[in-house]
VEXDRENDO-702922 format. One record per residue (C-alpha): residue in one letter; residue number from 1; x, y, z. Coordinates in steps of 0.2 Angstrom, whole numbers, plus 5000, padded with zeros to 4 digits. Each point is the difference from the previous one (the first is absolute). Example, Ala and Ser with C-alpha at 12.3 -4.5 7.8 and 13.67 -1.06 7.14 Angstrom:
BEGIN
@type A&seq 1&px 5062&py 4978&pz 5039
@type S&seq 2&px 5006&py 5017&pz 4997
This chain:
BEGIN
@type X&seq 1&px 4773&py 4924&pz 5070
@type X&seq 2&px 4993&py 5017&pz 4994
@type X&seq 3&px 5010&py 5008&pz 5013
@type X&seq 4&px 5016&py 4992&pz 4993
@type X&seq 5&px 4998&py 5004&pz 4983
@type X&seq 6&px 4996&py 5021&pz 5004
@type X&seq 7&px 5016&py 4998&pz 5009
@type X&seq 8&px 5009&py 4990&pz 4987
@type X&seq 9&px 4994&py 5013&pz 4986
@type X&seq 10&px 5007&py 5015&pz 5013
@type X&seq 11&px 5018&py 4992&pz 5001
@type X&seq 12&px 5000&py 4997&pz 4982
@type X&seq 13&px 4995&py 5018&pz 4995
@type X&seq 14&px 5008&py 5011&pz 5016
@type X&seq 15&px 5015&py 5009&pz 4996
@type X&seq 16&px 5013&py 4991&pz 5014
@type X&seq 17&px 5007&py 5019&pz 5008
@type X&seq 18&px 4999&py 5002&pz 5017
@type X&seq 19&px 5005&py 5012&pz 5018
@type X&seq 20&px 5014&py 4996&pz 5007
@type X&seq 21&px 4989&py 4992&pz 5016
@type X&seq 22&px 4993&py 4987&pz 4987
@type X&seq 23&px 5016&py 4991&pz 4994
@type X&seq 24&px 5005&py 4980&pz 5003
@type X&seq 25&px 5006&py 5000&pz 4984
@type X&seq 26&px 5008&py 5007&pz 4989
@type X&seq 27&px 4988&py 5011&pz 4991
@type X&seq 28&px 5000&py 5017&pz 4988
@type X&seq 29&px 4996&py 5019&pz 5007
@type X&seq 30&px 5002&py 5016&pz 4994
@type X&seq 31&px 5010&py 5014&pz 5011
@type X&seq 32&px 5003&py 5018&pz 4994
@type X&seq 33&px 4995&py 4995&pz 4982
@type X&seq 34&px 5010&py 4985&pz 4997
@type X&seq 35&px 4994&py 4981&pz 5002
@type X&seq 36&px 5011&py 4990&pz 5009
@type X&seq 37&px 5001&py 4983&pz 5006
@type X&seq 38&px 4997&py 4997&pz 5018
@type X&seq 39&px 5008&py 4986&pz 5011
@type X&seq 40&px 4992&py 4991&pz 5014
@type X&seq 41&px 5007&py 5011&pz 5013
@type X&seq 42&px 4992&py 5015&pz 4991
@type X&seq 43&px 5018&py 5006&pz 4993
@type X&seq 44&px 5002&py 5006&pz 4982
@type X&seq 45&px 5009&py 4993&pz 4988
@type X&seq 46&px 5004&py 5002&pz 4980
@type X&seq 47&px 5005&py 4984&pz 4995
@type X&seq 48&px 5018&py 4997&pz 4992
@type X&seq 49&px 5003&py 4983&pz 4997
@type X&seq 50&px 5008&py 4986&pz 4992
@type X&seq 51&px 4990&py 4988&pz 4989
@type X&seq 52&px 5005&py 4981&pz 4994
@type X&seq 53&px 5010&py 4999&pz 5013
@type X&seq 54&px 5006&py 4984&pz 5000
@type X&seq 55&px 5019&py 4989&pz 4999
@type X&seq 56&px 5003&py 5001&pz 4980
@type X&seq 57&px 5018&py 4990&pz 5003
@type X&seq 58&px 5000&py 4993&pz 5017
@type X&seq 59&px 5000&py 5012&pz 5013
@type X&seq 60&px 4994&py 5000&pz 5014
@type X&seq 61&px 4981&py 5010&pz 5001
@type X&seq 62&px 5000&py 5008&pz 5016
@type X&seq 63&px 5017&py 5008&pz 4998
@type X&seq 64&px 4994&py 5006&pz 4983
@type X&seq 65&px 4987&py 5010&pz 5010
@type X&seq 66&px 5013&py 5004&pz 5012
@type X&seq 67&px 5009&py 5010&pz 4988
@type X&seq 68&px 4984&py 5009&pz 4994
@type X&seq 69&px 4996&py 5005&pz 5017
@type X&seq 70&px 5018&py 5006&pz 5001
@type X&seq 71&px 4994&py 5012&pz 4985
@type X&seq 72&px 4989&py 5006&pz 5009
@type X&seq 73&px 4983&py 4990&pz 4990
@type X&seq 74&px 4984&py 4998&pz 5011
@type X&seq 75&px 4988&py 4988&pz 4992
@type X&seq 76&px 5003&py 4983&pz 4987
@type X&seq 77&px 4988&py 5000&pz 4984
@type X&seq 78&px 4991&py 4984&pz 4993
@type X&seq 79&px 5010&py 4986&pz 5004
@type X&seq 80&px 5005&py 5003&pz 5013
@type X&seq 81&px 5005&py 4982&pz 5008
@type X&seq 82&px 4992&py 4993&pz 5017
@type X&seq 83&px 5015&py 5002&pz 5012
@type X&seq 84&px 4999&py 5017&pz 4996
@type X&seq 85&px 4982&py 5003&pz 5001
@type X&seq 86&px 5002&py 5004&pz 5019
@type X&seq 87&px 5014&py 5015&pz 4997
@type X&seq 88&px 4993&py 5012&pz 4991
@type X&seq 89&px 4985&py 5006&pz 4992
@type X&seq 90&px 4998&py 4991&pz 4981
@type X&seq 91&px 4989&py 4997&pz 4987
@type X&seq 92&px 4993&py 4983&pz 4996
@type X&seq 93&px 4995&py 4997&pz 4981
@type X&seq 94&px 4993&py 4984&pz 4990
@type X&seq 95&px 4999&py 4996&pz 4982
@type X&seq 96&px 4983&py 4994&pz 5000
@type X&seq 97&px 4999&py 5000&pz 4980
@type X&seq 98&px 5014&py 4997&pz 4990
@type X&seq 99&px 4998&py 5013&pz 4988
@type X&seq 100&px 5015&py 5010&pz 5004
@type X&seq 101&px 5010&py 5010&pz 4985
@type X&seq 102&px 5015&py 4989&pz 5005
@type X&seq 103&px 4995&py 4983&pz 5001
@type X&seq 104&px 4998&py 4996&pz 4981
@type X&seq 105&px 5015&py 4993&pz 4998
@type X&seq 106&px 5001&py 4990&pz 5016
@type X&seq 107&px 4984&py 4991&pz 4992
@type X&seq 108&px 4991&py 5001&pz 5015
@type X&seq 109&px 4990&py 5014&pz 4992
@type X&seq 110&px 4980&py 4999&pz 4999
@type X&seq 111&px 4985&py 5010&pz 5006
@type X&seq 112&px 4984&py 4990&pz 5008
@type X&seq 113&px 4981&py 5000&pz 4997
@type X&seq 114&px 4996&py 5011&pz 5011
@type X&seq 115&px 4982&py 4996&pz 4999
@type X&seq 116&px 5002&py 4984&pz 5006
@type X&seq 117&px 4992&py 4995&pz 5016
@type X&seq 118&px 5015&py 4988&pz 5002
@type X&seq 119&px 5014&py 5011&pz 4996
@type X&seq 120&px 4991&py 5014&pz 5013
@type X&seq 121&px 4998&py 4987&pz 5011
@type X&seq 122&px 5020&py 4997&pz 4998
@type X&seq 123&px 5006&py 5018&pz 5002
@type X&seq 124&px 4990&py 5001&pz 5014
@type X&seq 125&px 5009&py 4988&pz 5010
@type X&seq 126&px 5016&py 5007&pz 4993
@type X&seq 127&px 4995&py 5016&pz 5011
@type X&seq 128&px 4996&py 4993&pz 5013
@type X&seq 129&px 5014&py 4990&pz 5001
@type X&seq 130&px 5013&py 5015&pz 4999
@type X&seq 131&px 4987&py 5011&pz 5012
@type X&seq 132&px 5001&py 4986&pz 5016
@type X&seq 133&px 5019&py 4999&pz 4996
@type X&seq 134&px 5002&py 5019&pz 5004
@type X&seq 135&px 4985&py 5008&pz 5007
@type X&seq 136&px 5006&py 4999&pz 5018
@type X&seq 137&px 5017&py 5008&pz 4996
@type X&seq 138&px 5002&py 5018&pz 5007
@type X&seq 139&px 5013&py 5003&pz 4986
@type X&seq 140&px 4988&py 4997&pz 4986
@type X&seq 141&px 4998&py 5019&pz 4990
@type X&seq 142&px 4990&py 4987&pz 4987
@type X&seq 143&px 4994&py 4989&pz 4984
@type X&seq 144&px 5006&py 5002&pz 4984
@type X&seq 145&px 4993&py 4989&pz 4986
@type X&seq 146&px 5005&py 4993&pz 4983
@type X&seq 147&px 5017&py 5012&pz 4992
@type X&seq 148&px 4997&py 5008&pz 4984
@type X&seq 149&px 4989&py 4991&pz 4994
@type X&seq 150&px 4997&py 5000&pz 4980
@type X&seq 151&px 4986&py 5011&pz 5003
@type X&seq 152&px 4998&py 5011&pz 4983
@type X&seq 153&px 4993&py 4992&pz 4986
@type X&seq 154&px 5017&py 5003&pz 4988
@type X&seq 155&px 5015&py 4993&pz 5013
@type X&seq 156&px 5015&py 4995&pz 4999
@type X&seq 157&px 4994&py 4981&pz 5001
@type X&seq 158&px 4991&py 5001&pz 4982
@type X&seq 159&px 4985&py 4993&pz 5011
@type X&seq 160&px 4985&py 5007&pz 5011
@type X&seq 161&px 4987&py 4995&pz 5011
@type X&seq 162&px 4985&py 5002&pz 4988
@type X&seq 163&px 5007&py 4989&pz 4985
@type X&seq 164&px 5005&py 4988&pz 5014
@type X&seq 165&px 4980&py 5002&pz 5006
@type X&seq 166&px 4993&py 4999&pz 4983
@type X&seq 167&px 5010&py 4985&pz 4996
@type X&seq 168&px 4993&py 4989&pz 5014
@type X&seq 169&px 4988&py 4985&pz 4996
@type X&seq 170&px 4983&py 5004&pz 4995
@type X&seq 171&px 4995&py 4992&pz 5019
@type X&seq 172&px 5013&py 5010&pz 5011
@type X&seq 173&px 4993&py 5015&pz 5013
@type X&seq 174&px 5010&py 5012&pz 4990
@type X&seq 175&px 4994&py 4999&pz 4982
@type X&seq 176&px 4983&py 4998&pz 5007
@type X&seq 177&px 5004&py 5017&pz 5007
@type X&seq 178&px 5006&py 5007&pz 4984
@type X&seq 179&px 4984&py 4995&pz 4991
@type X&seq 180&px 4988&py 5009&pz 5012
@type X&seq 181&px 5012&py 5014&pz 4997
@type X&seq 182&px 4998&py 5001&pz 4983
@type X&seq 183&px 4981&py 5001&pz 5003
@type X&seq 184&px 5003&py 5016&pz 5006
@type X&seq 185&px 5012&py 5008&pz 4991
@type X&seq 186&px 4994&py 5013&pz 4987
@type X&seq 187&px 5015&py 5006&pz 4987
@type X&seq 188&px 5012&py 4992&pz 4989
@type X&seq 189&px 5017&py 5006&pz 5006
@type X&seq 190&px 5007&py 4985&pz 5007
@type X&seq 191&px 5014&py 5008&pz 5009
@type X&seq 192&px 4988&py 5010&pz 5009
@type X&seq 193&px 4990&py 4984&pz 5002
@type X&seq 194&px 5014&py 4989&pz 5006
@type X&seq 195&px 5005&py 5014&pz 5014
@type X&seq 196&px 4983&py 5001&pz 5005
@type X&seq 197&px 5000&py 4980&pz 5003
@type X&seq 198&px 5018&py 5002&pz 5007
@type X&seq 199&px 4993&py 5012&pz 5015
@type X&seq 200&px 4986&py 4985&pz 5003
@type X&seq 201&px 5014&py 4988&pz 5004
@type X&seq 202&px 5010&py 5013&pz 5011
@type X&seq 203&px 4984&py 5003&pz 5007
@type X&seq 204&px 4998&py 4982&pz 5007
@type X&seq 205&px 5019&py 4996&pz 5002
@type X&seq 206&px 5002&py 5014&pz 5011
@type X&seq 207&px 4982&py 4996&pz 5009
@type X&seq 208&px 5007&py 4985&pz 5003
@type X&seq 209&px 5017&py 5003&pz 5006
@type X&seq 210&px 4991&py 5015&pz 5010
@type X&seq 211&px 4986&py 4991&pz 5010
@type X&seq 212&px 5011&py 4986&pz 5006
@type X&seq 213&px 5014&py 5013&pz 5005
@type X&seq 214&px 4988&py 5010&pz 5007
@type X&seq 215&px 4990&py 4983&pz 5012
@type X&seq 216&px 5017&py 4995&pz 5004
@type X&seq 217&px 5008&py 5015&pz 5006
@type X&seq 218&px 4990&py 5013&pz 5002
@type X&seq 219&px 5013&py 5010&pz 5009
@type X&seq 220&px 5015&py 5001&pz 4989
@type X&seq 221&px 5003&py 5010&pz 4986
@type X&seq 222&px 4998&py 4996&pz 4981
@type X&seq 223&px 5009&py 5005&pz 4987
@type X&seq 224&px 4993&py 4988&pz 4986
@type X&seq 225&px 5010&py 4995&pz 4983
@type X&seq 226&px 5018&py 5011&pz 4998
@type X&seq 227&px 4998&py 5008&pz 4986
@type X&seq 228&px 5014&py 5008&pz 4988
@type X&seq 229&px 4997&py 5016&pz 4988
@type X&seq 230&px 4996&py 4987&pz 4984
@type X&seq 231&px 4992&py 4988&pz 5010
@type X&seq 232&px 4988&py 5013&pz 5006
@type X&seq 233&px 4983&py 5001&pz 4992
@type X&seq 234&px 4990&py 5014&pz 5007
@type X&seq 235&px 4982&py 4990&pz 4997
@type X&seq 236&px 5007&py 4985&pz 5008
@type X&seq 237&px 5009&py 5010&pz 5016
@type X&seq 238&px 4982&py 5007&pz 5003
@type X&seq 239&px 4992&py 4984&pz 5005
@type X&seq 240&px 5014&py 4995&pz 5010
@type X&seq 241&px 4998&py 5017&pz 5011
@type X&seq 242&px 4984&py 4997&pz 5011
@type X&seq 243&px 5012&py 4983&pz 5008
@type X&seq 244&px 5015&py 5009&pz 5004
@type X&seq 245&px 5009&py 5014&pz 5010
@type X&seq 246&px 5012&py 5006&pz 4991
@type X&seq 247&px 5009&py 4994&pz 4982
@type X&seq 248&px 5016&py 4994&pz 4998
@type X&seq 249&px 5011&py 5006&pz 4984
@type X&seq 250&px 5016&py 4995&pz 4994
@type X&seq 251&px 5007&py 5014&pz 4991
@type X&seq 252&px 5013&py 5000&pz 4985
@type X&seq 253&px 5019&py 4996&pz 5008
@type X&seq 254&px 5001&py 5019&pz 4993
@type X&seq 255&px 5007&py 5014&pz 5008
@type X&seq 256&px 4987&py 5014&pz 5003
@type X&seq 257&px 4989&py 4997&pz 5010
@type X&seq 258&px 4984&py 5000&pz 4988
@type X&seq 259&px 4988&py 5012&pz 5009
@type X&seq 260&px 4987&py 5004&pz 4986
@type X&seq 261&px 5000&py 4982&pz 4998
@type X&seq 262&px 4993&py 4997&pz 5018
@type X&seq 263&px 4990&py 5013&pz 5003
@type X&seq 264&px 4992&py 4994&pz 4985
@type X&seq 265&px 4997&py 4982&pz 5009
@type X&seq 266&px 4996&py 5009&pz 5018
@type X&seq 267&px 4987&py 5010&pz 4989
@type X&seq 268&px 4990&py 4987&pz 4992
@type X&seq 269&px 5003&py 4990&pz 5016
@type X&seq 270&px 4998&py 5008&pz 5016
@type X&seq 271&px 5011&py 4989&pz 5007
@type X&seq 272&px 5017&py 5001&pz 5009
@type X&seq 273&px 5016&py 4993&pz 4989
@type X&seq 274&px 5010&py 4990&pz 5004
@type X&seq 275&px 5019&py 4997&pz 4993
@type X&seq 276&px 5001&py 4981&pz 5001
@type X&seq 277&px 5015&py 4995&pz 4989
@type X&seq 278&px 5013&py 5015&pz 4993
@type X&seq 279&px 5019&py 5003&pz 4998
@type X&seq 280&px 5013&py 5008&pz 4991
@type X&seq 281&px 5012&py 4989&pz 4991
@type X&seq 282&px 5017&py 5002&pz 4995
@type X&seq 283&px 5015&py 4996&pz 4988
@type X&seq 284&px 5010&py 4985&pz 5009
@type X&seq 285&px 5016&py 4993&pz 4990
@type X&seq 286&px 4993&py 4987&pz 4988
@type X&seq 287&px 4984&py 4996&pz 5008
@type X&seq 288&px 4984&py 5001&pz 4988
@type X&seq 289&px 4989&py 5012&pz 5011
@type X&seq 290&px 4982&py 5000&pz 5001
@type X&seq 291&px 4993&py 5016&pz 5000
@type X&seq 292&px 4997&py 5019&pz 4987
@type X&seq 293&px 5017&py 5006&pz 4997
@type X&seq 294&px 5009&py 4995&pz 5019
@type X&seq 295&px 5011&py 5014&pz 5006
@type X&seq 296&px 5019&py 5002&pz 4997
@type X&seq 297&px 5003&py 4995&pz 5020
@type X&seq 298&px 4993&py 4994&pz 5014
@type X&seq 299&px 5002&py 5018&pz 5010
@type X&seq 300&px 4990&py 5006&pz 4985
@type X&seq 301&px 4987&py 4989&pz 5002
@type X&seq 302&px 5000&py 5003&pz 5017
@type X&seq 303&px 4997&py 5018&pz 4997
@type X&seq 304&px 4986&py 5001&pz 4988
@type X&seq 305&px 4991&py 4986&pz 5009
@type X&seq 306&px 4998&py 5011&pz 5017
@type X&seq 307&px 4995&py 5015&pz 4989
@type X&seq 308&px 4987&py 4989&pz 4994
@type X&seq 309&px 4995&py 4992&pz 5018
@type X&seq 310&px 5004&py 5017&pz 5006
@type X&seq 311&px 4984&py 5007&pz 4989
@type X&seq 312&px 4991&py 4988&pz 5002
@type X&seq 313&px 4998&py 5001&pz 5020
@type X&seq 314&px 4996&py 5020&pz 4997
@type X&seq 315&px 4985&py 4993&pz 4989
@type X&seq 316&px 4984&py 5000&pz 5009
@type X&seq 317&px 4993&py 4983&pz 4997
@type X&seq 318&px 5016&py 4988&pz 4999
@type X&seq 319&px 5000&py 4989&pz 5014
@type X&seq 320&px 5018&py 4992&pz 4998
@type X&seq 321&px 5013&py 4993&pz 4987
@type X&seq 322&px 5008&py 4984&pz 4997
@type X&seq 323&px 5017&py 4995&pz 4995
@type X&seq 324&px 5001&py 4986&pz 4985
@type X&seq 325&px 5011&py 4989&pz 5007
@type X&seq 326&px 5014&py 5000&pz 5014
@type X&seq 327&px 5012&py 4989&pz 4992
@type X&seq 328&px 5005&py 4996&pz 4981
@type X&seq 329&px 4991&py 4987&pz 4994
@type X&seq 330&px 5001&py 4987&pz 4987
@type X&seq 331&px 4995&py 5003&pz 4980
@type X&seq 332&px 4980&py 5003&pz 5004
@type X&seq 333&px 4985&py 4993&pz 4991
@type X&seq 334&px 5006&py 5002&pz 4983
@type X&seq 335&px 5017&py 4991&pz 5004
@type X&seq 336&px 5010&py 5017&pz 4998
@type X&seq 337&px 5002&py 5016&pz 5009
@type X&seq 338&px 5004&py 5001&pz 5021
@type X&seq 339&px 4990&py 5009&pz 5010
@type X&seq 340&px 5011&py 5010&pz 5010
@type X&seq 341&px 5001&py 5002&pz 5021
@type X&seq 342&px 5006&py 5012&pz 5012
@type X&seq 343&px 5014&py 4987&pz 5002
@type X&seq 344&px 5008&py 4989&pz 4990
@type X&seq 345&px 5000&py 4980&pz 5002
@type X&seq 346&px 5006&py 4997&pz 5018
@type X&seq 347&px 4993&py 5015&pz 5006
@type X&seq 348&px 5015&py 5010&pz 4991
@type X&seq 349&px 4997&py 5017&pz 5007
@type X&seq 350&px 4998&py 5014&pz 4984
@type X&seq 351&px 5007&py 5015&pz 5011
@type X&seq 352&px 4995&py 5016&pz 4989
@type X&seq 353&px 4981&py 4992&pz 4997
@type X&seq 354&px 5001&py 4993&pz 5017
@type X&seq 355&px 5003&py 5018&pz 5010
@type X&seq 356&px 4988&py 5009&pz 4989
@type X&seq 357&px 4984&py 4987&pz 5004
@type X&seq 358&px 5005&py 5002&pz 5017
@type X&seq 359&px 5001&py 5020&pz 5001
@type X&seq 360&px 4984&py 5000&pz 4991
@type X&seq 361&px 4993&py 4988&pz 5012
@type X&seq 362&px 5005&py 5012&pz 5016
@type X&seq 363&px 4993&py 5015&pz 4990
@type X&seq 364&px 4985&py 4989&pz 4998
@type X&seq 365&px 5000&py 4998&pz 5019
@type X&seq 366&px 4999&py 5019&pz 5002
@type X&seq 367&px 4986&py 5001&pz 4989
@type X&seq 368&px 4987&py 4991&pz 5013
@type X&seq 369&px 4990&py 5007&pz 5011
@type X&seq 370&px 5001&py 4994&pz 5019
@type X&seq 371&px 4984&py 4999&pz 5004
């Protein structure tokens, strides 16, 4: 048993970069100054994909992927469907608490006592679930966890985990937890107070969410919660770092790629950064666009997103980009605004944006090393 457990602590807390002689799967390691992901035949890769990717409207999956392999795309982001698992290297991500910025208005919206031995016990399973359901796949670059989560303790939601704590019966886990806080706690600022107790439930949600990641995939990388710039609370990301490889970030649907922005996260982290979920959106007819000031075309679109993609893959520690989206969807979560694809519905090619994603994607090709 003691044997198990020093190993156990040594996946948890090793960083997963290895030779080329080591790899089964796909993994991280640095050549020449730049980290890269490694696939299980030991080839590089900078991985420019395509997230959500799903039938909005009826067509047919497989020949939506078809289409972004036509552009020249190597990987599929978080939900990524089963039959599609075996193609290409993809992400696999969960909502383990609903606490996402976005769900609000769907109702489903609520954060957990996370002190709960019932609701740890709960997640746990969750884990291991999605870990025995891809673990064995070759194609697995790794786990995401819950998607912008309302994190800060001002959000968009009007809510946040420590009220939601401090409001729990006098019997529950957590508000036993936030009385032997207040023991403790010396001062009378209570923001400061409440961020201190928000870092004590990030401690043990990640601890959670890590051990049993960690047990029931040791090999596989993790990239934890996705975080977005307002999202992102530095004292919170910290206890998520000693569980996870890398982090992953959705940016702003901005152009210019925000470097001081990220080398302010690589800082405090250490970690590699990954793009999971980004685009450039543009005007279309009448449609009510999601997205900062869309573009005037498509071609433009198309344009400043590779200058952005393009900086990004000259950028030390990014490990890949996603594409929001590969065909229009329906009004989103607030009944408004379309996400936009890489095609229109029926897989309607958008020819500027489409030949500039896929001249960025053979210049991206150029970019990796052979060994």
């Amino acid at each position: 048993m003691k044997i198990f457990t020093i190993a156990l602590a040594l996946a948890i807390f090793a960083p997963v970069i290895v030779s080329a002689q080591e790899v089964s799967f796909i993994r991280i390691r640095e050549i020449d100054g730049r980290t890269w992901l490694i696939d299980p035949s030991g080839k590089p890769f900078f991985a420019h994909g395509v997230t959500h990717l799903n039938a909005n409207h009826g067509e047919d999956v497989t020949a939506i992927a078809q289409a972004c392999k036509e552009l020249g795309f190597n990987a599929y982001g978080y939900g990524c469907p089963e039959p599609l698992k075996a193609d290409l290297p993809y992400l696999e991500g969960r909502q383990f608490v609903p606490m996402s910025t976005y769900s609000l208005s769907g109702g489903g919206f609520g954060y957990v006592d996370i002190f709960d031995p019932a609701v740890q016990a709960r997640l746990t399973e969750d884990v291991k679930r999605m870990c025995f359901m891809n673990r064995k796949n070759p194609n697995l670059i790794g786990y995401c966890w819950t998607d912008l989560g309302a994190w800060p303790l001002k959000n968009e939601t009007g809510r946040n985990w420590v009220e939601f704590t401090r409001a729990l019966p006098d019997d529950a886990p957590g508000q036993k937890a936030w009385g032997e806080f207040l023991k403790g706690w010396q001062g009378d600022d209570n923001e400061n107070r409440d961020l201190a107790f928000l870092t004590r439930i990030a401690r043990e949600y990640f601890r959670v969410l890590g051990e049993a990641n960690r047990k029931f995939d040791p090999e596989h990388l993790v990239f934890g919660d996705r975080f977005a710039f307002n999202t992102l609370v530095p004292e919170v990301l910290k206890e998520m770092l000693p569980w996870v490889d890398a982090i992953a970030i959705q940016p702003p649907y901005n152009p210019g790629f925000p470097k001081a922005k990220f080398d302010e996260i690589h800082h405090l982290t250490g970690k590699p950064i990954l793009l999971c979920d980004f685009a450039i959106r543009f005007k279309d007819g009448d449609k009510d666009i999601r997205g900062w000031k869309p573009e005037e075309t498509p071609g433009l679109a198309g344009q400043r997103y590779a200058e952005y993609v393009r900086v990004a893959a000259a950028t030390p520690y990014i490990l890949g980009s996603f594409w929001c989206n590969p065909i229009d969807s329906a009004p989103g979560f607030k009944k408004t605004g379309i996400k936009q694809g890489l095609f229109d519905r029926g897989i309607t090619p958008r020819p500027e944006l489409n030949a500039a994603v896929r001249e960025l994607n053979t210049w991206l090709e150029a970019q990796t090393p052979r060994n």
